[in-house]
C-alpha positions, -999 to 999 in steps of 0.1 A, spaced: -349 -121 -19 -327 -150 -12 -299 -129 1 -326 -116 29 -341 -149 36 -321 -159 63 -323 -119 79 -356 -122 81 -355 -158 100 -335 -141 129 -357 -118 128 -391 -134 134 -368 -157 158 -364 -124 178 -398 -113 178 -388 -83 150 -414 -73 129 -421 -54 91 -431 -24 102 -398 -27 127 -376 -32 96 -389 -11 78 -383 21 100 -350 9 106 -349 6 68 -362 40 57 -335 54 83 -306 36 66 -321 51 34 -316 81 40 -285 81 60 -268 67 33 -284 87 4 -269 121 28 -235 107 31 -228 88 6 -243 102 -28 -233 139 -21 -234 161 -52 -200 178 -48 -198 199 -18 -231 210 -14 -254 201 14 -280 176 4 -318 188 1 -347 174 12 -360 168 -17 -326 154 -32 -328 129 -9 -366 119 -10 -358 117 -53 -324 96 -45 -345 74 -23 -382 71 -27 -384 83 12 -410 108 22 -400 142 23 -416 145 56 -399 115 65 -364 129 54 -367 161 73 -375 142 106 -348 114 102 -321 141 94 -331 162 125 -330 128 151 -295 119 153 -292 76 162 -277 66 194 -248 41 190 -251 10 213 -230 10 238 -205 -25 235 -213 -52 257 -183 -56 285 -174 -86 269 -166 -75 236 -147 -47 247 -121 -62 262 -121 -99 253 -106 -94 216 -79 -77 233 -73 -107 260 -75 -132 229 -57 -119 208 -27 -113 230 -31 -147 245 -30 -163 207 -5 -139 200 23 -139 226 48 -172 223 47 -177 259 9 -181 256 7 -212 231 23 -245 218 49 -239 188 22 -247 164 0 -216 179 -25 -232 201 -35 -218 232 -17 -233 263 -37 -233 296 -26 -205 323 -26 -206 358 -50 -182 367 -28 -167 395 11 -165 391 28 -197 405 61 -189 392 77 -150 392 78 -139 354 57 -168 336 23 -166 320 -8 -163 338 -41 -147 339 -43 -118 359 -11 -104 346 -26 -111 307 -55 -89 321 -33 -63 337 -15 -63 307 -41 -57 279 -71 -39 304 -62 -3 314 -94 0 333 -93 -14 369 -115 -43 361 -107 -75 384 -92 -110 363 -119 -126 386 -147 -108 368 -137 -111 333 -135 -148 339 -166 -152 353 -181 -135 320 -159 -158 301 -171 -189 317 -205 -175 309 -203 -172 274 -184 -200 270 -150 -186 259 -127 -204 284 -128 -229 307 -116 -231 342 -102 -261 368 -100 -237 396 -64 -235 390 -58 -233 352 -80 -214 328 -82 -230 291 -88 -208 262 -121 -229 241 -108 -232 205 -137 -211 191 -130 -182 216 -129 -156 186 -161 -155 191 -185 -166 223 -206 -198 222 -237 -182 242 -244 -146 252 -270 -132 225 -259 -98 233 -222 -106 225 -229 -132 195 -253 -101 184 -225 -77 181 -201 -98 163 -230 -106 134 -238 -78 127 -202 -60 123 -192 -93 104 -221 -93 82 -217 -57 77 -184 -57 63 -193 -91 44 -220 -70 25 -194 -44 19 -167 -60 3 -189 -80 -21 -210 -53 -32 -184 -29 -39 -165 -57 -59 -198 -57 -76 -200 -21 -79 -162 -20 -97 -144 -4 -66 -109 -5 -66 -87 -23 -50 -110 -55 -53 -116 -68 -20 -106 -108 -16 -141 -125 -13 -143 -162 -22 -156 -194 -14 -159 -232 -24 -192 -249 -32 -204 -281 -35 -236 -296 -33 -245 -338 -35 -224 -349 -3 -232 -372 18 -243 -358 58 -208 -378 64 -192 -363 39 -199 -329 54 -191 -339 89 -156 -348 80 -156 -312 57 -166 -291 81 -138 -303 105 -115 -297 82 -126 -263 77 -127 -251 116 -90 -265 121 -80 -250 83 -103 -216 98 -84 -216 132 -53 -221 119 -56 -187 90 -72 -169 119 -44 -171 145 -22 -165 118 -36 -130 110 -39 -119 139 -3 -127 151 0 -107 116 -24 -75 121 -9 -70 161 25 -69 153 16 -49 124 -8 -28 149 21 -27 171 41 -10 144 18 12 135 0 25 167 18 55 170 23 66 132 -5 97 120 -10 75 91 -26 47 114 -66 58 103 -76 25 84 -90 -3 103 -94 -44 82 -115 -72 92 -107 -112 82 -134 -138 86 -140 -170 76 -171 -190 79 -188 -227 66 -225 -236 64 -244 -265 50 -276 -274 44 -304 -298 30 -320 -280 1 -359 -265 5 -381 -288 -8 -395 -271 -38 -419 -281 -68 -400 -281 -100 -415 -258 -124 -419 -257 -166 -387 -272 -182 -373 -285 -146 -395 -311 -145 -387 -329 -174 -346 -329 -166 -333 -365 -163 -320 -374 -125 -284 -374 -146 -284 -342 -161 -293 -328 -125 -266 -347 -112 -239 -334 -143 -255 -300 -135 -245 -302 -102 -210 -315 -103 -201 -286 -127 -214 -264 -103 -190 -274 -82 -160 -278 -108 -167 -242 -116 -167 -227 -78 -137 -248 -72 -118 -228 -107 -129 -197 -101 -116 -198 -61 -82 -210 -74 -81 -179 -98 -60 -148 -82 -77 -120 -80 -109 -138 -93 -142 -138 -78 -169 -160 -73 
C-alpha cells in the first residue's frame, strides 16, 4: 500500500479515478499474464489466463482482441535528449569539468559551436533551431539572451510541460519498478539499485544535503552519458546492438505523516526512538557501501 500511496496522489491530482485504474489495471493483467508467463510454446488460453490472473474470462477475451495504441512522443522528448546529450557530450560544447557552455544561437565564427548547427547536426527531420528553442524556453530547458542560448542545469529533464515531465515518469518509474523487483524475484545479473537513508535532520540539514546530491547527481549523469554515446557510437552499427540501459538518480525528503502510535509504540522512550532511528540510518549507509549488496 505504501509503495502506491504516492501513485495514487498524482492521480487524484489529475482528476484519475478507481474505476479508471482499475481498467487500466485489469489490461496490464492480462497483457502480462500472455507474454510473460507462457507455458512453453503454446498459445495461452482464455481460461489460462483468467486462472493466472483472477481476470474475467469475458474480460480476457475482449482485452486480447483490442490491441493498445502507443502514445505518440511529445516533440519535445523526441529530439531534446538527442540535442542534450550531444551538447553535454561534445568537448567543444562545455567547460573542462563538463558543464554546459552557452552557444551563440547563430554561427559568429566559421567552424565553432552554435545552435543551429547542434540542431542540424543531431535532427534529421527539417525542423527549424528557431522552433525547438521556442519549445525549450517553454519548458524551461534553456535559456536565451537573444544572442546566446544557455543549457539550465536540470535540462535532463524539463521544468514545466506536464506532457513532457509525464513521459519521463512514467518510463523512469517503469524501469525503477523493474530492476527492484526482479532483484527481488532472484534474476540474474542483479541490477545496481541502492540508496542512502536518514531520517532526524534538521530542514537545514536537508537543504545543504540535497545540494550536494543535484551537483553529486549532475556530475554521474553527464558522466554516463559521455559514457553510453561514445559507447552508442561504437556500437550503432554492430547486429548485436538490440539492448537498450537507463541510469537515474533521484533525492526526496519529507516530514513524516502524523500518525497515532499504536500497542507497544506508545510506551517507547523518546531515546530508544531516537537509537532506533540512528541505526536505521547506520544500517542503509552499510548496506549502500556493500558491492553488489542491496538495500
Amino acid at each position: 500500500a505504501a509503495v502506491l500511496r504516492p501513485l495514487v496522489r498524482l492521480m487524484l491530482h489529475r482528476q484519475i479515478t478507481y474505476p479508471q485504474l482499475a481498467a487500466m489495471l485489469k489490461a496490464i493483467f492480462v497483457e502480462v499474464a500472455e507474454e510473460e508467463f507462457r507455458n512453453g510454446q503454446k498459445r495461452q488460453s482464455d481460461s489460462r489466463i483468467h486462472l493466472l490472473t483472477g481476470v474475467h474470462r469475458k474480460d480476457v477475451k475482449r482485452l486480447r482482441e483490442t490491441s493498445a495504441d502507443a502514445s505518440p512522443l511529445p516533440a519535445a522528448v523526441s529530439t531534446g535528449p538527442q540535442l542534450i546529450a550531444q551538447w553535454l557530450g561534445d568537448p567543444d560544447y562545455v567547460t573542462p569539468d563538463g558543464k554546459p557552455l552557452p552557444i551563440p544561437f547563430k554561427e559568429i565564427e566559421v567552424g565553432k559551436p552554435c545552435f543551429e548547427s547542434l540542431v542540424k547536426r543531431v535532427v534529421k527531420q527539417d525542423i527549424r533551431a528557431r522552433v525547438i528553442l521556442d519549445e525549450w524556453l517553454r519548458l524551461g530547458v534553456a535559456e536565451f539572451d537573444g544572442e546566446y542560448v544557455t543549457l539550465n542545469s536540470g535540462a535532463f529533464t524539463p521544468e514545466k510541460g506536464f506532457e513532457e515531465k509525464a513521459f519521463f515518469f512514467a518510463k523512469n518509474i517503469r524501469d525503477h519498478i523493474a530492476a527492484s523487483s526482479g532483484n527481488l524475484l532472484g534474476e540474474q545479473p542483479l541490477h545496481f539499485d541502492r540508496s542512502v537513508y536518514y531520517d532526524q535532520l534538521s530542514a537545514q540539514s536537508v537543504k545543504e544535503l540535497k545540494l550536494l546530491a543535484n551537483e553529486l547527481g549532475m556530475q554521474a549523469l553527464t558522466a554516463m552519458n559521455n559514457a553510453a554515446m561514445a559507447k552508442q557510437k561504437t556500437d550503432q552499427d554492430k547486429q548485436s546492438a538490440q539492448h537498450r540501459m537507463n541510469f537515474g538518480i533521484f533525492s526526496y525528503d519529507s516530514l513524516p505523516r502524523r500518525t497515532r502510535p499504536r500497542g507497544p509504540e506508545r510506551e517507547r522512550s523518546g531515546k530508544e526512538r531516537s537509537n532506533k532511528a540512528e541505526s536505521i540510518a547506520q544500517i542503509s549507509a552499510e548496506e549502500t557501501a556493500k558491492p553488489g549488496g542491496n538495500t
